[in-house]
C-alpha positions as CSV (number, residue, x, y, z in Angstrom):
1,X,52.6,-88.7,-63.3
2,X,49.3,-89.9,-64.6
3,X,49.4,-93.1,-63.8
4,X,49.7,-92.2,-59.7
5,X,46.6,-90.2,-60.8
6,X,44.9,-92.8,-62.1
7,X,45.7,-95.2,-58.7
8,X,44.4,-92.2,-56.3
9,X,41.0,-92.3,-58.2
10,X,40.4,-96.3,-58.1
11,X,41.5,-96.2,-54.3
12,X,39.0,-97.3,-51.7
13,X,38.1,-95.5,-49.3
14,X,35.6,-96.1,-46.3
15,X,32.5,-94.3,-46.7
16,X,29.3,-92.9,-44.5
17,X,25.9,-92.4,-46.4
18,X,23.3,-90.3,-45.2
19,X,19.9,-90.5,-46.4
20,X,16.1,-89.3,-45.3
21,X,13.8,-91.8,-43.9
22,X,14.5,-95.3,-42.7
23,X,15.3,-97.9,-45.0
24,X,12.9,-101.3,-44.5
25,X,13.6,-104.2,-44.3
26,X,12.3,-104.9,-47.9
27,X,15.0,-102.6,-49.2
28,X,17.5,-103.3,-47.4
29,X,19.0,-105.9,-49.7
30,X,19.4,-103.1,-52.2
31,X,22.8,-101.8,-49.7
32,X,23.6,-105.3,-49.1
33,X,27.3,-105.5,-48.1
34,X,26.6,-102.1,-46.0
35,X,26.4,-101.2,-42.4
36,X,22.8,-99.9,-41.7
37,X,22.0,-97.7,-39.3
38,X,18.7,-96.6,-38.4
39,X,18.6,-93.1,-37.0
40,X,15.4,-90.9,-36.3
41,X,14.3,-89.8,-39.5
42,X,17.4,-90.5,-41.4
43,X,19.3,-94.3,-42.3
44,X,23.4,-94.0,-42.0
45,X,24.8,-96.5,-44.2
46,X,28.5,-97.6,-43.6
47,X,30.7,-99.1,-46.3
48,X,34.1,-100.0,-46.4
49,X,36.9,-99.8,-48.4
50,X,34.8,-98.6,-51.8
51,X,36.1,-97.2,-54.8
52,X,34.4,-94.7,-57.0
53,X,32.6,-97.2,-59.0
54,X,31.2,-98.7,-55.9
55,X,30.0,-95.2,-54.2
56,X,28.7,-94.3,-57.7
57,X,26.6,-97.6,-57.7
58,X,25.4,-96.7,-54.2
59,X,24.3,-93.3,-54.9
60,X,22.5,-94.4,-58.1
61,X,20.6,-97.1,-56.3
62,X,19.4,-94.4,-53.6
63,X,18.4,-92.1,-56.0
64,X,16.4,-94.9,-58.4
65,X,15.0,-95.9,-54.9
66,X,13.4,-92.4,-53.8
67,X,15.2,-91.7,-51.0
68,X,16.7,-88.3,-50.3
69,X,20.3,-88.3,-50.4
70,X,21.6,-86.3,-46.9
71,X,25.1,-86.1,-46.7
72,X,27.9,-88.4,-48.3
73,X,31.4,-88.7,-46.0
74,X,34.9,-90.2,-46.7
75,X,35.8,-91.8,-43.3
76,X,39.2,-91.1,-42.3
77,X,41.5,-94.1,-42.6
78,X,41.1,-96.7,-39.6
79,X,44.2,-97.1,-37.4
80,X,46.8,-99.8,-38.3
């Protein structure tokens, strides 16, 4: 039983990342590998197929940047 525990937590998942502000092109290497939307007043950044390491990694990054962390959303799983 814990080992199909530990598989759930290292499984990837697709990911949508709110955050306040827009992200500039200066910064934008810092989500590299992510989709980058540029809404008014917020960025939306897209990533696929990340496990908790990498979402971890993302949301550190944000928060080292400044920016205001929105809203963080597992994706539902794309159609086969």
């Amino acid at each position: 039983m814990a080992a199909s525990g530990y598989g759930a937590r290292h499984a990837t998942c697709d990911y949508e990342i709110r955050i306040k502000g827009r992200v500039g092109e200066s910064l934008r290497l810092a989500f590299e590998g992510l989709s980058i939307t540029l809404n008014p007043g917020e960025t939306v950044l897209r990533g696929r197929e990340l496990d908790q390491a990498a979402l971890y990694g993302i949301l550190d990054r944000i928060q080292a940047l400044g920016f205001e962390l929105l809203e963080v959303r597992r994706l539902p799983p794309a159609p086969p």
